[in-house]
N, C-alpha and C positions, 0 to 999 in steps of 0.2 A: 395395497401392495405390501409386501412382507418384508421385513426388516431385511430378511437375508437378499431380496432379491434389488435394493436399493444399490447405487452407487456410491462407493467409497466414498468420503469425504477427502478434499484433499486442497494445500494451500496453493492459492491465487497471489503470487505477485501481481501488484501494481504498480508503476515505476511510468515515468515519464521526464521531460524536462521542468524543473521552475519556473513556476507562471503557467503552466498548462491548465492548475483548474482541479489537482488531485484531493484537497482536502473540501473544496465544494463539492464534488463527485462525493466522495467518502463520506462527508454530513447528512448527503440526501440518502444515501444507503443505512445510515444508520438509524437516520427516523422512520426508512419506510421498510426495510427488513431486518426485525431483529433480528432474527435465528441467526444471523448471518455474525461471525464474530470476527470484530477488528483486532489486528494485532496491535498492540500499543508499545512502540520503540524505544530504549533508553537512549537520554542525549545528555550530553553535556553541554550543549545550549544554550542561554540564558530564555527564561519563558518567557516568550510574548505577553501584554496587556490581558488579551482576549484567552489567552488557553488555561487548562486547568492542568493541574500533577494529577497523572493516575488516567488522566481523559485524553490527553491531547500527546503528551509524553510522559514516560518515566523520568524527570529531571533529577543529576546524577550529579555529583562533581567526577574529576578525572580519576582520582584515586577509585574511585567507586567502581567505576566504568570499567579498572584495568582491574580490580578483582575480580571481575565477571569476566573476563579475556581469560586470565587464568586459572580460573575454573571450571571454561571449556563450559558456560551456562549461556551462551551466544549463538544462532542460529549463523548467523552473519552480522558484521561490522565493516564502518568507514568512516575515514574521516571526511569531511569537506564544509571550506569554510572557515576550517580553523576547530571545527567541533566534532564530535564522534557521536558517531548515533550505531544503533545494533537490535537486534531482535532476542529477546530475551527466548529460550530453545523452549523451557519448560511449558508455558505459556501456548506454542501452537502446537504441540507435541500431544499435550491434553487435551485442547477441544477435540484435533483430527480421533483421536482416541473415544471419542464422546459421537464419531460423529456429525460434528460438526463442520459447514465450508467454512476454511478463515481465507480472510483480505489481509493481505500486508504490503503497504506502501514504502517501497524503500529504493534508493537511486541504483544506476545500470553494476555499479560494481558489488554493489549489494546481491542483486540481483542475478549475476552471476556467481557468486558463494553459493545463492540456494538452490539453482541447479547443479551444482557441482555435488551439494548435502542431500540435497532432496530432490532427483531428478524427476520424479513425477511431479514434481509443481508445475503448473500453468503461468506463465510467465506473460502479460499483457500490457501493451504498452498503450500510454496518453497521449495520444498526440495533439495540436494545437492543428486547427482550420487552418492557417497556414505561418509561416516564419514572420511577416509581418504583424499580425495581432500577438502575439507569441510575445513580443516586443513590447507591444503597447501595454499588453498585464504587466507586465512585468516592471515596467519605467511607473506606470500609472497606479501602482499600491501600494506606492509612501511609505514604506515599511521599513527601507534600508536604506543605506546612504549609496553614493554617487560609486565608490569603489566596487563594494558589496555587488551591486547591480551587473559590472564589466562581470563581473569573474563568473555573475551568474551568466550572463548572454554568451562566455565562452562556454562554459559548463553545459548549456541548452543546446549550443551546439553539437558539441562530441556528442550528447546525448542521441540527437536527433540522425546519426549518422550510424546510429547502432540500433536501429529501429529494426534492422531488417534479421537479431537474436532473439526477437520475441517468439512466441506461438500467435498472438492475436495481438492487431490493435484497432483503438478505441479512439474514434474521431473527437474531442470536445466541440463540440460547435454549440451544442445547447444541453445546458449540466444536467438536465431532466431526461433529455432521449442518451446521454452518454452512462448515465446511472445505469438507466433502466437494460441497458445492452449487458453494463459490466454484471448485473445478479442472472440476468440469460447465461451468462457466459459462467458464473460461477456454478451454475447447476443445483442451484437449491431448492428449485421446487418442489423435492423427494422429502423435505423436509415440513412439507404444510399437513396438516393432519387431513389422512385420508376420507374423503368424503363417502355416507352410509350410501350401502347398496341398496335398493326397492327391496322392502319385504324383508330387512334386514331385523 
């Protein structure tokens, strides 16, 4: 196939409620499709045990964070939680420029900023098997305390109620056939090196 007659490259939001399964989904895509590039969000945060700087987030203090607000170097920004997280512009601006599909995982109001910036994005949402396991991830991965937890099963709510602003959604029921949908869905196979022709 010829370069010119490929498909655009163009970014995929991913967005769902907490606890749905986003950053397992996202792990398995990024050991089984490289080509495929994650966008990596600045947070003000504090990092988890398990994550890296630079892998998991750009960890930022506030100050940090609001010069990047006003330098208009932000795709999208929000707060929640207490914390600000945001897509650094530069970042998915270049690979789509290269070519490349990018994944970026960011909550519903997120998610509306980059169709509002970027109306050709693909917007896909995660949904959980149903409201009640949705619950039990969430109670069941010790991660947060007792408060932290209410404000998320509110949060999962509203989320879950604004399903119907997506383009597509992405059942989790099992993180291996939910991957494997979201790289269908991202269209990258234009990206695998063309196989020779007989006689070539």
């Amino acid at each position: 196939m010829d370069d010119d007659a490929r498909p655009a490259a163009r970014l995929t939001v991913l967005s769902g409620p907490s606890g749905v399964g986003k950053d397992s989904v996202i792990e398995l895509i990024r050991a089984r499709s490289p080509w495929i590039k994650l966008s990596v969000s600045v947070t003000t945060r504090k990092k988890r045990d398990y994550e890296t700087d630079q892998e998991h987030y750009h960890f930022v203090t506030r100050s940090e964070f609001q010069r990047l607000i006003d330098g208009d170097q932000l795709l999208e920004w929000a707060e929640f939680a207490g914390n600000l997280y945001g897509t650094p512009r530069a970042q998915v601006e270049g690979w789509l420029q290269q070519g490349r599909p990018v994944l970026l995982k960011i909550d519903l109001q997120g998610a509306r900023q980059v169709r509002a910036t970027m109306p050709d994005a693909q917007l896909i949402f995660l949904a959980p098997p149903s409201v009640e396991e949705l619950k039990r991830r969430l109670i069941g991965r010790g991660t947060d305390d007792e408060e932290t937890i209410r404000r998320r099963l509110e949060h999962a709510d509203e989320e879950l109620a604004h399903e119907k602003e997506f383009d597509r959604t992405v059942v989790n029921d099992f993180v291996e056939r939910a991957a494997d949908e979201l790289v269908g869905l991202l269209g990258s196979s234009f990206l695998t090196p063309a196989q020779p022709q007989p006689g070539a």
